[in-house]
Structure formats: C-alpha cells, structure tokens
N, C-alpha and C positions, 0 to 999 in steps of 0.2 A: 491546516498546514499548508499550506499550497507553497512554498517557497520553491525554491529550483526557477526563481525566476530566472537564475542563471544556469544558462545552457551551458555558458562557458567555463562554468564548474565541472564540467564532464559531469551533468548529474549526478552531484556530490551529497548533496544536501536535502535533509528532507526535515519541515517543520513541524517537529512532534514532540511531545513532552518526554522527558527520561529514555530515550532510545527504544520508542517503541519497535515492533518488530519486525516486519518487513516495509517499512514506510518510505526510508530513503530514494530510492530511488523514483518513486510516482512523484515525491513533492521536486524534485528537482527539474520535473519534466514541467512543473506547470508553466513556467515562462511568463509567472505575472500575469496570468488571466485570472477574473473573477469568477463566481460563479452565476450563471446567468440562469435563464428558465424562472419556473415559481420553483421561491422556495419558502415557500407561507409550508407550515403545517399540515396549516388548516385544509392545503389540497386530502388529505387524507381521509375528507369529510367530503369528498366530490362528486361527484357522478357516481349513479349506480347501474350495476350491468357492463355490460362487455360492450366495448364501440362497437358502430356497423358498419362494416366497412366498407361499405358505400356511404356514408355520414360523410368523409373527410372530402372537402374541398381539393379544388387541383391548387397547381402549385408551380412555383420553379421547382423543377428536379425531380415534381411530384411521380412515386415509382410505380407502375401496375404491379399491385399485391398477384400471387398464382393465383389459377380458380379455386382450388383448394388448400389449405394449409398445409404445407409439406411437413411431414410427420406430427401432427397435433393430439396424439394421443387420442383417447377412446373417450373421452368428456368433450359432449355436445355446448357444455355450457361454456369451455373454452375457446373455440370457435368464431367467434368473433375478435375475440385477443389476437390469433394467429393469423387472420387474413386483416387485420386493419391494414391498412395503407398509409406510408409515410409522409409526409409533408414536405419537403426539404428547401429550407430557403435562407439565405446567406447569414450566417451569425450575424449577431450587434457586436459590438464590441464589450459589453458585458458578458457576453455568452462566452466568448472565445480568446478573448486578453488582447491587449495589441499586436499586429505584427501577423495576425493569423488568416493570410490572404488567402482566398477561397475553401473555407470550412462553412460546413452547412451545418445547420442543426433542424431537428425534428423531436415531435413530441414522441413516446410509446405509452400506451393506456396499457395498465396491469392491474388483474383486483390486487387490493391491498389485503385480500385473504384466499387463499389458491382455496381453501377448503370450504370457500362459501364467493365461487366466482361470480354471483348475482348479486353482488352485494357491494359497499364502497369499493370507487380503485382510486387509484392516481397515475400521475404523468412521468416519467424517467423523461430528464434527459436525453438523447441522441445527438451524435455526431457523426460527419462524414468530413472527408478529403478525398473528393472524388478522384481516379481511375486516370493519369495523364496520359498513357499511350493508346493507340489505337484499336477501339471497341473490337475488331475482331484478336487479339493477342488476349483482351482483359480476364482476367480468371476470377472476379466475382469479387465479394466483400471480406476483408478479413478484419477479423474482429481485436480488439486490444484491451487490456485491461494492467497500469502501471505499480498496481500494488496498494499500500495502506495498510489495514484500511482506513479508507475515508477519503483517496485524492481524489480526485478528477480526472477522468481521462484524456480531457482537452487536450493539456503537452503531449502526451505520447500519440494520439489523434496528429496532432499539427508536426510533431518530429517524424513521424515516419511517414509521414505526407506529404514530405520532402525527402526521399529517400530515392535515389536513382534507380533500383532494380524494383522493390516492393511497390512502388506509388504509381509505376508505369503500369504494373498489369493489374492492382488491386484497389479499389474502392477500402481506404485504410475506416474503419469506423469503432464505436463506442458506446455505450451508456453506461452513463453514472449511477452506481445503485442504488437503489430507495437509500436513505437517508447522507449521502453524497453529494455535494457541488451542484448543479444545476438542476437535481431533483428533491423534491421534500426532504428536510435537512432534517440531520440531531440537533438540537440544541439543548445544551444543559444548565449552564452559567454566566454570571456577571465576570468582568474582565476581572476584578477582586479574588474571588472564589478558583478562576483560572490560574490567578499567580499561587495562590494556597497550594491549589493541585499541584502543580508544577516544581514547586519547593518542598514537599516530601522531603525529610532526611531521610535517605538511604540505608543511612546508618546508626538507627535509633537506638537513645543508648540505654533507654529501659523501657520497660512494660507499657508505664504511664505516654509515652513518647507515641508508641505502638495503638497504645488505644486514642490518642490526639489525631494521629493519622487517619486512625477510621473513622474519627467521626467527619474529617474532610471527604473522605472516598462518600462516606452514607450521605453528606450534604449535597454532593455532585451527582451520585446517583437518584436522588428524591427529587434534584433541578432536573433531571434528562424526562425522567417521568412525568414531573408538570409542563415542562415545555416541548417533547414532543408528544405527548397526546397517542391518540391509538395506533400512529404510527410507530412506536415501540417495542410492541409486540411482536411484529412483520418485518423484524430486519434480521439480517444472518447472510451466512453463505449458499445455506442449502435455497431459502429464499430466491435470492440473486441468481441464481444457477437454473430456477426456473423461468424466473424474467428474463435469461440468456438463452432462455431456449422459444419463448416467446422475440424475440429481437431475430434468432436465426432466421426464424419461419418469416418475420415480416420482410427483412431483407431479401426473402424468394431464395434462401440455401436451402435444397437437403439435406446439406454438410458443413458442419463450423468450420472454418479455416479460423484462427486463435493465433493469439501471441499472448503470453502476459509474463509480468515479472511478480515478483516476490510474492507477497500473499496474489496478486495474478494466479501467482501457480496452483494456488490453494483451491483457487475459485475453480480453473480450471480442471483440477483435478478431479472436484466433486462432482463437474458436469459432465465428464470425462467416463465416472464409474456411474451418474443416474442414467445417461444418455449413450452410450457408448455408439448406436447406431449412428448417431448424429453425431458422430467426431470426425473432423476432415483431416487436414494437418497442423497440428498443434504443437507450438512450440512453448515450452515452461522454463523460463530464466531466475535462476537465486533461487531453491528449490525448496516449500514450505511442506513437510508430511506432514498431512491429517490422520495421518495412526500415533505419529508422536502427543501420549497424554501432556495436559498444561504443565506438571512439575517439570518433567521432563525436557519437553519443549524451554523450558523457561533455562533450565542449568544449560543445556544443550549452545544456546543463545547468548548465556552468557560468557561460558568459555571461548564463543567465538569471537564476539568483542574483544575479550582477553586476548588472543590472538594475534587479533588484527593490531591491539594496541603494540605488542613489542615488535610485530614487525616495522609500523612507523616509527617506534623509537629506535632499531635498526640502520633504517634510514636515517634517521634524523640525526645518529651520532656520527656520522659520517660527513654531516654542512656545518656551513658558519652557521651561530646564532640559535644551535641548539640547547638549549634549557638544561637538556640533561649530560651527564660524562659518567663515562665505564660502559658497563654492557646493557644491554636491554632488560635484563632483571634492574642491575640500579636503576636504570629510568624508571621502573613499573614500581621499586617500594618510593624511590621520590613523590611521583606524584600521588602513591598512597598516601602517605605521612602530608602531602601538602591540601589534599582532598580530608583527612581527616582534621587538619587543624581549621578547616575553613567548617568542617560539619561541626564543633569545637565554639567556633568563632564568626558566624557568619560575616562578609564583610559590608558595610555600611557604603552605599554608594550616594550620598545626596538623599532624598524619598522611599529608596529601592534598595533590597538587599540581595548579595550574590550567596547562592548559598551550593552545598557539594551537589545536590541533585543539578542543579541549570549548568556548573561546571562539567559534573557527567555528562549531561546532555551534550553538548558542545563538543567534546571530545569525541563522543560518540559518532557523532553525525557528518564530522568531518574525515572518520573512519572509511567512511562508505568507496570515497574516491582518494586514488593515490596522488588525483591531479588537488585535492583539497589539503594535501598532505605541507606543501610548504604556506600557507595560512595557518595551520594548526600549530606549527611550528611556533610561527611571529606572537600566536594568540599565549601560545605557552611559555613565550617567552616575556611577553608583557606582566604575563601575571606572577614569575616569578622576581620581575623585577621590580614588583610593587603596583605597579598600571593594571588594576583590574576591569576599570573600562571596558577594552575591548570586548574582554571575556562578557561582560553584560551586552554590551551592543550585539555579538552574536547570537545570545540564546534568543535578544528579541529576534532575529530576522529568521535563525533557525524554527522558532514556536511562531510567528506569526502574530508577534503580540507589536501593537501599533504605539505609536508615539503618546496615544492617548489614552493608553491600557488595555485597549481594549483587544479582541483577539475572534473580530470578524469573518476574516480566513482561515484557522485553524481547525485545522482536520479531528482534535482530540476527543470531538464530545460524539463521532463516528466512531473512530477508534478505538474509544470504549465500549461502547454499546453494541458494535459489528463482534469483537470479541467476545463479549459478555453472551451474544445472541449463541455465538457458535463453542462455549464454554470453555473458553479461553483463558479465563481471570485468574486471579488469586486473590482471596483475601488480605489484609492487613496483615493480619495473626501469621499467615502461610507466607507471604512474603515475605517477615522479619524472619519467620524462621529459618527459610531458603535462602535467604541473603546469607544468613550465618555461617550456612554450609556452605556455601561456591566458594566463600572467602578462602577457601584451603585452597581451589584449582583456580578462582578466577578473581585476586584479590582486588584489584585494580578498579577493573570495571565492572566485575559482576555482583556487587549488591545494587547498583543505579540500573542497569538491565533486568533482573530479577524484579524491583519494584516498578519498572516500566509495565508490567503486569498485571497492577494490585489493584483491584476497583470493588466496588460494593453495586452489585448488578439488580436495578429494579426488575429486569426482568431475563434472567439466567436462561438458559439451555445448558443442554444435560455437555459434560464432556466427552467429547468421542476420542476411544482406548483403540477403535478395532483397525486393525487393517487397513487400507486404501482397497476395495475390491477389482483390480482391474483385467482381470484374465480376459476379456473379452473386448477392452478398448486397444481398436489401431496403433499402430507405430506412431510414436510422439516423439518427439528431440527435448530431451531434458540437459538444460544447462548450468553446469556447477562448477563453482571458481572455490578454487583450493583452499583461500584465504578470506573467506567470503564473512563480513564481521554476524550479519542478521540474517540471511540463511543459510550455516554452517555446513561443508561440505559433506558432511556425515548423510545427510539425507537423502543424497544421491544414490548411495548403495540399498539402501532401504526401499526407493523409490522406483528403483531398475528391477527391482526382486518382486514387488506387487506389479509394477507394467512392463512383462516379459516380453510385448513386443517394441518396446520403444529403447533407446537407445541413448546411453550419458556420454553427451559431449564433455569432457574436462578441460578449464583453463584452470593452467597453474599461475598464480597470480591472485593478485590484492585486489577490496573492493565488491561493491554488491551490483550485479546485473553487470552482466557480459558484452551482450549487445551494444546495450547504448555508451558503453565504455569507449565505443568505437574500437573493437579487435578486431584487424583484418581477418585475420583466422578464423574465427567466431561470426562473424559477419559473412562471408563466403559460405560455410554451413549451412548457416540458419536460411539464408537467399536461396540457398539449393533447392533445402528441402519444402520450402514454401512456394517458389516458382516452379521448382520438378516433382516435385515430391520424393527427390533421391536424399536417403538417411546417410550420416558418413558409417564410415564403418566401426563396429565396435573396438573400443578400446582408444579413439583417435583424442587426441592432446593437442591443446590447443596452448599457449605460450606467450 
C-alpha cells in the first residue's frame, strides 16, 4: 500500500484492499517512498546467532551501544541482540522516497525465532531523523509506528522529522516489522491473483458465490506460504513487540518514548502490557483494543465506516455537485441500490472490470479524511453520471496497483498475514455470514468492511478474547476522534478502563488519526505530554 504520497491529502488515503482496518493513515504518510533495505526473503535464511556487537563497523552517525543492554531480560543468549550497535548512514533514495532530506537508516539483527535465539535472524529496517535543536535540550529517541499493518514507517519517520516542537528535542525514529517495506517482505501473488483478491463480491448472492471466494482467499493464502518461506511463521504483533523492545535497548533507552497510530496503537499496547517497565511516554492515536474478539472487532468497524459515510453525505448535501438529495439516510440507501446493481452488473471498463468491492474500497478510504471529502464527492459524482473512470483510476492509486498490473508497493500480502499471525481473520463462510448481519445497522458500507477481514491463513494464531492487562503500565495519552471511520470511538472507553493510569484525549470530529490531521488542540496535547510529560486533564475535548 504505500500510497499517501500525498501529504496534501491531510493523510487521507491508505492503499489497501476492501478497507482494511487501521491502515489509512500509515499509507498516506508514505510520500511516495519505496521500500528500500533487503527485501529478498531469503534474508530469513541469514546469519546464525546473535551479532557482536563489536562486529559492526563505525559509521556516519555510528551510536555507542551502553555497556550493558538496558533492561535485556534474563536470557544470555539475547545479549548480543540488545547491545548491537547501529550503523547510521544517509538513506538512498530507495530507502527513503524523494524529498527525505536527512533520514538515516540502519540495519537491526533480530533471531527470526525469539524461542531458538541461536539460530536464523534477519535484518529490520531502521530509521532516524535526527534531534535539530541543541544536544543539551535533546531528550532522546522517540520511536513511531503509522499503523497497517504492512506500511512503512518512513512517512511518519520523515513527517514528524519536520515537526517544530518534537524534531528539535527528539531523535524521531522507526523499524519496519519483519515482513514490512524495508525489511524481509510478505509476498503472496501475481498482480492477476491481486485483482481476484481485491474483487471479492461483498455481497455474495449464494453459497456457490461464497465457496468461489474461498477458493481465491486459500489461492492467496498457499501464494503467502510458497513465497515467504520461513519467514511466515515469525510475523505477528506480539513478535514485533519484541523486536521493539530489542530497537529500545539498541537506541540506549531505558524507557520507550512511542507514538503510533491505528494498529500503532495495537502494537503499542501489547508492548505496553509485555514490558510495562520499559514504557516512557506513549502516545496511541485511532485507538485499536486487543480484547475486542475478530467478530466483534470486525461489526464494531464496520458500523464505524457506516458513520463516517452519512456524516460525508451530511456534508455533501449541503455543495454543489452532490450526487445525492434528501437526507443522509437517502444518500446511504442510493449508493446501496447503486453498489448493489454494480455487485448485479459489474461494469466493463476496456480490459478491466469495476466491480462493488473496489467501489467499497474507494469510498472507504476517502473516509478517513474530511480534507478527501470534496474528491469523493466529484468521484461519486462521476459514477453516477455514467464516468466510471475515475472510480477505476482511484482504487488503482488507493491499492497501489501500477499501470502494469502489477502491485509492487502494496501493503495487502502484510496485512494479511500480520493479521492472520495475530488472529484477526475471518473465513469466507464467517464473512458471508457477518456481512449479512451488519447489513441491518451498517447497510451501506458494512458488508465491504466486514470482508476486508476474510483470508484463508497458512499460518493462523489463536485469537485473543482477553482483556488488555494493563494495571501496571504508566500514564499513556490515548487519542480518539468521535467519528473515527477504522478505529471507532468505542474503544476508548474500553481502553481507559484496562489503563487506569493513562488518560482519553477526545476529538469531536471526522477522520482517522488526530494528530497528523493537523488539530491545534490535539497537537498542543500530545507536544505536552511528549516534551513534559504533563497529561491534559481528564475528560478534556478537543474540537
């Protein structure tokens, strides 16, 4: 996915198939960078044992590792993970996108099996934008993570590395999770097999329809399996959460200072409850619980889309050149009725067919921001004037599928499998079913959310039902926007109740991730509590 080349979408847009679920906002941050580093597989098969961290070469930028690994836990054999020493030396332009003037990158060696650390590792990605104001104000590295899964960290790396308050005192930095952009990749399929996925009917109108679906999910899942190799087994959140805590210690914290958005939040949160000692100040934006189970999760998600859609139709009936007339319910059964005759009829574009999923998607996506809101407009109004063009041209730039078919950049074959890892999925079967049921609260958009879901996982994890444990992690700032389409404000109260010390900032307001929305309110806050560590007060409203 990496799209969000445009910044000047206010991080509207994220390239993902069917509205997956926290993703918008990371792919809007990328700004058109590629992903750079290895991302052969085959690093999965690389070096055995734990670097020495006297091994690594000096360097520009190169950092002295501390004597000891700041808190490295009671396994000798990790030890060398946690004192490696970084490398840092100026992006390529492959690394970093254009336009990304002074980002550094560095390797991080991790085993590629925590439970057998003497054994294969591989290389994560790293990133920095180094610390502009003056070494004795600096307060050390804070770390970011834009959501997915699947983005890159780059954009959000390179945007708040231009940020007046954060970038003067903090070393803004990153890694890409094992199967992510700059570090050994998922790969699942041919750009063919990609459009399949991606064209799912939503809205399957019989059984037979439902089992054609699955055999597309089990194709794509059997491609993830032959093309990433043993790196398949070793991706997930809880994973990543340990490689985050190996990247603390090499960066020389005792204490994570954190940012993240959407699934961000998720990542965070699990680091949050393994590590709790090692939480500095963390801020979690668009707010994902990990107690909320997949079904759940998945309705949850998709009444928030729902949402989000009548409030743009709100708007919308209120400009020139809006598609729809009456009130926001007629908008939301229109584009029913016209989403259904297109599921009905798919439309014929030249070689290419538009079909209701890529229109969901599209819809979806320009959901995220209210500044994407007068283009969704023009898009919706093309298509019901017959010009369904457009509507095709954006789901390519929204998926990340090239002029050539092909779908190099796209974040989906992570996004599956990060889920699938962290038991996230739904089946076919489970998805036609759920789709069925929202259609009573969430007609509109929530059968295309619902199968944003639906994968056939080579290699599943169990889903997690329980709680968030967090009685024991520090004051955090949890960020939730009232109208929020992909992590619906609901989770914020859930998510104040398992971390009794930390504190829900609320924006009223449309759109996913607060921050990079650019809200002065919102932005003032979150500077606070990152440069002071002062939390606002409970119950504060942000507007």
């Amino acid at each position: 996915m990496k799209a969000f080349q445009a910044l000047s979408r206010g991080f509207s847009l994220a390239s993902v198939r069917r509205v997956p679920p926290a993703v918008a906002v990371a792919g809007a941050l990328l700004v058109g960078c590629s992903s750079g580093g290895t991302s052969d597989n085959a690093a999965a098969t690389g070096s055995a044992g734990a670097p020495s961290p006297s091994g690594a070469t000096g360097g520009q930028g190169a950092a002295s590792p501390p004597a000891t690994a700041p808190n490295s836990g009671d396994n000798p054999a990790l030890s060398g993970f946690y004192t490696q020493k970084p490398v840092w030396r100026p992006c390529s332009a492959q690394q970093s996108g254009s336009g990304q003037s002074g980002m550094q990158c560095a390797g991080l060696r991790v085993p590629l099996d925590y439970a057998a650390p003497t054994g294969k590792t591989i290389e994560l990605a790293v990133y920095r934008m180094p610390a502009r104001g003056p070494e004795a104000q600096r307060l050390g590295a804070l770390a970011v993570n834009p959501g997915g899964p699947g983005s890159s960290v780059v954009g959000l790396v390179a945007y708040l590395g231009q940020s007046a308050n954060l970038a003067a005192r903090h070393d803004i930095v990153g890694f890409d999770p094992r199967g992510v952009g700059g570090s050994p990749r998922t790969e699942c399929a041919d750009g063919p097999l990609m459009d399949r996925v991606q064209s799912l009917d939503p809205t399957p109108a019989d059984a037979a329809a439902v089992d054609e679906a699955a055999a597309v999910l089990k194709e794509f899942g059997q491609g993830c399996a032959a093309r990433t190799g043993d790196l398949l087994p070793h991706l997930g959140t809880a994973v990543a959460a340990e490689d985050m805590d190996v990247f603390r210690a090499v960066l020389g914290e005792d204490k994570l200072d954190y940012f993240g958005v959407s699934y961000g939040t998720y990542l965070g949160a699990i680091y949050a409850e393994k590590y709790p000692d090692r939480v500095g100040r963390f801020v979690l934006d668009g707010l994902v619980d990990p107690g909320v189970g997949r079904f759940a999760n998945a309705r949850e998600q998709a009444e928030g889309f729902e949402k989000a859609f009548r409030a743009f139709a709100a708007d919308c009936l209120t400009r020139a050149g809006c598609p729809f007339t009456g009130t926001p319910d007629n908008a939301a059964r229109s584009l029913r009725a016209r989403l259904d005759a297109i599921s009905a009829s798919p439309i014929r574009l030249g070689t290419r067919t538009l079909g209701e999923a890529m229109v969901g998607t599209v819809v979806s996506m320009y959901l995220y921001s209210p500044q994407s809101w007068p283009e969704l407009r023009q898009l919706l109004a093309s298509l019901y004037a017959g010009n369904p063009r457009p509507m095709l041209t954006a789901f390519d730039e929204t998926a990340d599928r090239a002029p050539d078919g092909t779908y190099e950049e796209s974040i989906l074959p992570a996004y599956y499998e990060i889920g699938c890892a962290d038991g996230r999925m739904l089946s076919a079967e489970e998805a036609a079913t759920l789709a069925r049921e929202v259609s009573a609260t969430a007609p509109t958009l929530g059968p295309a959310t619902v199968w944003s879901w639906a994968a056939d996982c080579p290699a599943p994890g169990p889903d997690r039902t329980q709680p968030l444990d967090g009685a024991d992690v520090p004051g955090m700032l949890l960020v939730s926007t009232t109208r929020d389409p992909a992590t619906p404000h609901a989770a914020a109260a859930r998510l104040q109740t398992r971390l009794p010390a930390s504190v829900v900032l609320t924006v009223d307001g449309d759109g996913h991730g607060a921050y990079t929305a650019r809200n002065g309110c919102v932005i003032r806050a979150v500077d606070a509590f990152l440069l002071n560590g002062k939390l606002p007060a409970r119950g504060t409203t942000c507007s």
